[in-house]
C-alpha beads as a LAMMPS data file, in Angstrom:
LAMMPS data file: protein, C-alpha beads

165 atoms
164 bonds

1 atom types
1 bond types

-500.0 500.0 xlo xhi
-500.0 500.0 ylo yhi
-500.0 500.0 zlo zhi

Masses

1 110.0

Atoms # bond

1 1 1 224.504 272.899 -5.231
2 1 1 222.823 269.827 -3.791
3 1 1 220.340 270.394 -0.706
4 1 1 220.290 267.047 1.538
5 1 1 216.817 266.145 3.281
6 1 1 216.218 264.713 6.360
7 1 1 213.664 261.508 6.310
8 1 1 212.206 262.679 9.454
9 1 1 212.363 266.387 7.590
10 1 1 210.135 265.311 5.001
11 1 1 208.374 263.104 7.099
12 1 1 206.817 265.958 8.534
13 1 1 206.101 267.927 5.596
14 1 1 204.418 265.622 4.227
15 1 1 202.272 265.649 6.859
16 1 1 202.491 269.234 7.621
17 1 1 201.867 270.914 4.126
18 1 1 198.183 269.166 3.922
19 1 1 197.265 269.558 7.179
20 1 1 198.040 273.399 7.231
21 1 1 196.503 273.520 3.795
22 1 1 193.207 271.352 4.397
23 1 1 192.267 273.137 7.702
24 1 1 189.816 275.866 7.813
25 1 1 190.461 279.776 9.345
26 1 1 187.755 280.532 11.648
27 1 1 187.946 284.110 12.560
28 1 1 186.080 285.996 15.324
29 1 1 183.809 289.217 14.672
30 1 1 186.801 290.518 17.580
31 1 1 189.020 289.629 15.414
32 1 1 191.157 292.310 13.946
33 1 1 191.301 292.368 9.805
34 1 1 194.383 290.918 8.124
35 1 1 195.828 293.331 5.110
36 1 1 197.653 291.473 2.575
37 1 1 200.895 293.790 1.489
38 1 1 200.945 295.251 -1.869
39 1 1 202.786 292.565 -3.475
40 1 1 199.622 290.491 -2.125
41 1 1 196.973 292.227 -2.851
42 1 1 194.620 291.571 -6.032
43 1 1 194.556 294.402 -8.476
44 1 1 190.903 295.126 -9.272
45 1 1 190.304 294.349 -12.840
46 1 1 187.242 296.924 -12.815
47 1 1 187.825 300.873 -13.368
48 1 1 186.381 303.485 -12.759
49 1 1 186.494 307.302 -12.779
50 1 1 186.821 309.711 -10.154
51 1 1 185.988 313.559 -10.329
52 1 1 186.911 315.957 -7.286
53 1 1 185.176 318.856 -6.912
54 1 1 187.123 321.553 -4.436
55 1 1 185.318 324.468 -3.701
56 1 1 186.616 327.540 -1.449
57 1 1 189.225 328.454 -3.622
58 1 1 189.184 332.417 -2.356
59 1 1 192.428 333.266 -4.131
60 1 1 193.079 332.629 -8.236
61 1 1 196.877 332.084 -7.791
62 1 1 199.026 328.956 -6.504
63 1 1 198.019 325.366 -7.272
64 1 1 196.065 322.566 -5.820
65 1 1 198.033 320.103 -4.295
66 1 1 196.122 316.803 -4.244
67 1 1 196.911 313.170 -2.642
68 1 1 195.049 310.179 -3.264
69 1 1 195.217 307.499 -1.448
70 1 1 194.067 303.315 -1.568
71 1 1 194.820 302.192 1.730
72 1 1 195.336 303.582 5.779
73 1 1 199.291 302.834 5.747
74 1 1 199.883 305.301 3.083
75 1 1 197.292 307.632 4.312
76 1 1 198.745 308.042 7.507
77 1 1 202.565 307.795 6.074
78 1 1 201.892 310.724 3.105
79 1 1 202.834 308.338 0.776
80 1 1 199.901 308.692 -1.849
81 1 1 198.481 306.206 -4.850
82 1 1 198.249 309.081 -6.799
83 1 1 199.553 312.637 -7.023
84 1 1 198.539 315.669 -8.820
85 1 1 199.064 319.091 -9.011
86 1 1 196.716 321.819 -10.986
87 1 1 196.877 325.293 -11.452
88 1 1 194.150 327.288 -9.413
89 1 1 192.073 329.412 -12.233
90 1 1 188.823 329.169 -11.081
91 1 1 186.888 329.651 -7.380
92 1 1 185.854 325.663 -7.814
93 1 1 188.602 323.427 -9.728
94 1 1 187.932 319.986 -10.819
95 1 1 190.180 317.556 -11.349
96 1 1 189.666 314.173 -12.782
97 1 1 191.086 310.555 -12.312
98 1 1 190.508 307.763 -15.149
99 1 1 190.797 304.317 -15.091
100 1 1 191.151 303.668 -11.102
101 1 1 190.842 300.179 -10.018
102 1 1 187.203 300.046 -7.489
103 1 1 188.082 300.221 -4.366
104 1 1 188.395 302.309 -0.949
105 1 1 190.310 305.695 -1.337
106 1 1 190.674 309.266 0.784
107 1 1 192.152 312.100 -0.417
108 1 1 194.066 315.358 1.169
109 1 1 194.102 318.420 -0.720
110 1 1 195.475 321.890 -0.013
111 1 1 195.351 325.574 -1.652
112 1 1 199.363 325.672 -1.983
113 1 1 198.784 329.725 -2.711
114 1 1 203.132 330.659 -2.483
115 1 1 203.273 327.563 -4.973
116 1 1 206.385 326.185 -2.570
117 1 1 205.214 322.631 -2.779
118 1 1 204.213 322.141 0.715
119 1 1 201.275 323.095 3.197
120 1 1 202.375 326.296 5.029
121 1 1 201.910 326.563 8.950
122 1 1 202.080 329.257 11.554
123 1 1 202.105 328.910 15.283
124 1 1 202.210 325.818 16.971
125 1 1 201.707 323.841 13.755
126 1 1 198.070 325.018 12.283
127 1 1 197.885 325.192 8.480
128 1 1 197.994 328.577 7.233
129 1 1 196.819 327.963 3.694
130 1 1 193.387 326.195 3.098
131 1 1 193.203 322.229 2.882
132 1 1 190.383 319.989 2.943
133 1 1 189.784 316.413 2.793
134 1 1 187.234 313.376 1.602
135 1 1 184.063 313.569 2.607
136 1 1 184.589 316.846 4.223
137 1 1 186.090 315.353 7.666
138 1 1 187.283 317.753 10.076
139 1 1 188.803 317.445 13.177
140 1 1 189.859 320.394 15.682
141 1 1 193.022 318.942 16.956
142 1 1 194.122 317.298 14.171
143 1 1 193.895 315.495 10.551
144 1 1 191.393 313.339 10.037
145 1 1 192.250 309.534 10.330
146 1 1 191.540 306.963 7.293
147 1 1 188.534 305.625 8.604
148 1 1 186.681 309.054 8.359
149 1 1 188.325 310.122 4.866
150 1 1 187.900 307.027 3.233
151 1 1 185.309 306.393 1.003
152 1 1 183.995 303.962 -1.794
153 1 1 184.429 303.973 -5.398
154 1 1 182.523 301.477 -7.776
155 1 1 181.819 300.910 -10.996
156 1 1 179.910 304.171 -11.668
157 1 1 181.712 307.371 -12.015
158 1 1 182.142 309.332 -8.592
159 1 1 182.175 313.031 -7.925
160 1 1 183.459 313.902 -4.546
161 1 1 183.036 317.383 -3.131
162 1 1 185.694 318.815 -1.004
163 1 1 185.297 321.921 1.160
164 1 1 188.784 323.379 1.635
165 1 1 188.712 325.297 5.387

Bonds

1 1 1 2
2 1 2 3
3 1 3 4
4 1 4 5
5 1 5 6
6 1 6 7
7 1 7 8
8 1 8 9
9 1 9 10
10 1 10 11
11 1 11 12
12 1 12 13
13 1 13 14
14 1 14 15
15 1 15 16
16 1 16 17
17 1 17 18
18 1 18 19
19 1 19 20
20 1 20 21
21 1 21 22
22 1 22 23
23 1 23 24
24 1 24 25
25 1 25 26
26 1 26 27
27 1 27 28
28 1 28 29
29 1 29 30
30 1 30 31
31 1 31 32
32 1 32 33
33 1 33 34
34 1 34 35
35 1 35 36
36 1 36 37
37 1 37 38
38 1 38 39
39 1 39 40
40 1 40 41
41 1 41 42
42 1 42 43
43 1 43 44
44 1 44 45
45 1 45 46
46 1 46 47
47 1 47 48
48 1 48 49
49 1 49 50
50 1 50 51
51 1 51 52
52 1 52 53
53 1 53 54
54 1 54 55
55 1 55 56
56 1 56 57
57 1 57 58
58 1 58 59
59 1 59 60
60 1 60 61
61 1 61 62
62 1 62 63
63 1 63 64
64 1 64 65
65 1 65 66
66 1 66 67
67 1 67 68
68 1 68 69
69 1 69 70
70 1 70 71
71 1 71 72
72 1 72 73
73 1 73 74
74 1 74 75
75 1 75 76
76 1 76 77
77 1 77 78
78 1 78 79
79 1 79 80
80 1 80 81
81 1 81 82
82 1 82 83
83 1 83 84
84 1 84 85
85 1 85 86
86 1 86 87
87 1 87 88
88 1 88 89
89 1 89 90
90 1 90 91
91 1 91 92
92 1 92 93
93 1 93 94
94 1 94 95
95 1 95 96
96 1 96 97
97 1 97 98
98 1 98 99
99 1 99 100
100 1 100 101
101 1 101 102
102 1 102 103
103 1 103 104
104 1 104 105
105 1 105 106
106 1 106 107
107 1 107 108
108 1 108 109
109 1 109 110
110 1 110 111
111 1 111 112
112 1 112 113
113 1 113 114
114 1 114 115
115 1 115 116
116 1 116 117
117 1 117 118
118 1 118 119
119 1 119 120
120 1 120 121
121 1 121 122
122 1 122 123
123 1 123 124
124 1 124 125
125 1 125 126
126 1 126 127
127 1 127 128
128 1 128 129
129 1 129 130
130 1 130 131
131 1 131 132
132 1 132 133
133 1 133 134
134 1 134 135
135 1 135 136
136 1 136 137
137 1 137 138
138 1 138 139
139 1 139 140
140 1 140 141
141 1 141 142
142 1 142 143
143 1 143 144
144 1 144 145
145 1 145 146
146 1 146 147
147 1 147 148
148 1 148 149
149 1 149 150
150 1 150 151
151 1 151 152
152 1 152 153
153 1 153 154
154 1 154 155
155 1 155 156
156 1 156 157
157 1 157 158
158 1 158 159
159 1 159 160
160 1 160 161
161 1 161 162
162 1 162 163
163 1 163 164
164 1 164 165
């Protein structure tokens, strides 16, 4: 299959493609950040380890269900980076992540104590088994967003400590 050109088509690529290439983005402190999609995004080269620490464990039975997460879309969507799930043996459990790219992460974590796989409720929606998440953000009314969750791991192994309520 043969595509046919117009001259006056690639006439104006030809001047298009270096103009739109050749001219600078200036971008306003207003200006809202631009996320580049997965697919986009650079995959840090540098690793690190991460070590949660979750404390308030009153019960030895049921597991820890733990989400980790890289970015605010899949915070707020439940879809995490990373998943894991660890038997509860001890009041404090920790649990630890190897080789993670450096970077911004949160994470949600909650006592599942009936081991059903999901974060138990009672009346009008408030959790009836004990959850936490990074950097200990609360809010009365609801979850935490990303911005108070999220935190920053570098090069240098991280423990986090997370208060379940």
């Amino acid at each position: 299959m043969s595509y046919r050109f117009s001259r006056a088509l690639i006439a104006t690529l030809i001047l298009a493609v270096p103009l739109a290439v050749a001219t600078p983005v200036i971008a306003s402190e207003d200006a809202a950040p631009t996320r580049a999609t997965n697919a986009d995004a650079p995959l840090s080269t540098q690793t690190s380890r991460l070590t949660l620490e979750v404390r308030g464990l009153d019960t030895l039975e049921g597991q820890l269900m733990i989400g980790l997460y890289n970015d605010e879309n899949g915070f707020e969507t439940e879809q995490d980076f990373k998943g894991r799930t660890v038997p509860v043996t001890a009041e404090t459990e920790k649990v630890v992540f190897d080789a993670l790219p450096t970077g911004r992460y949160a994470v949600k974590v909650f006592h599942d104590e009936d081991r059903d796989g999901k974060l138990d409720t009672g009346m009008f929606g408030i959790p009836s088994e004990p959850y936490g998440f990074s950097n200990n953000a609360s809010d009365p009314f609801s979850a935490p967003e990303w911005k108070e969750t999220r935190f920053q791991l570098g090069a240098q192994p991280l423990t986090h400590v997370i208060d379940l309520d």
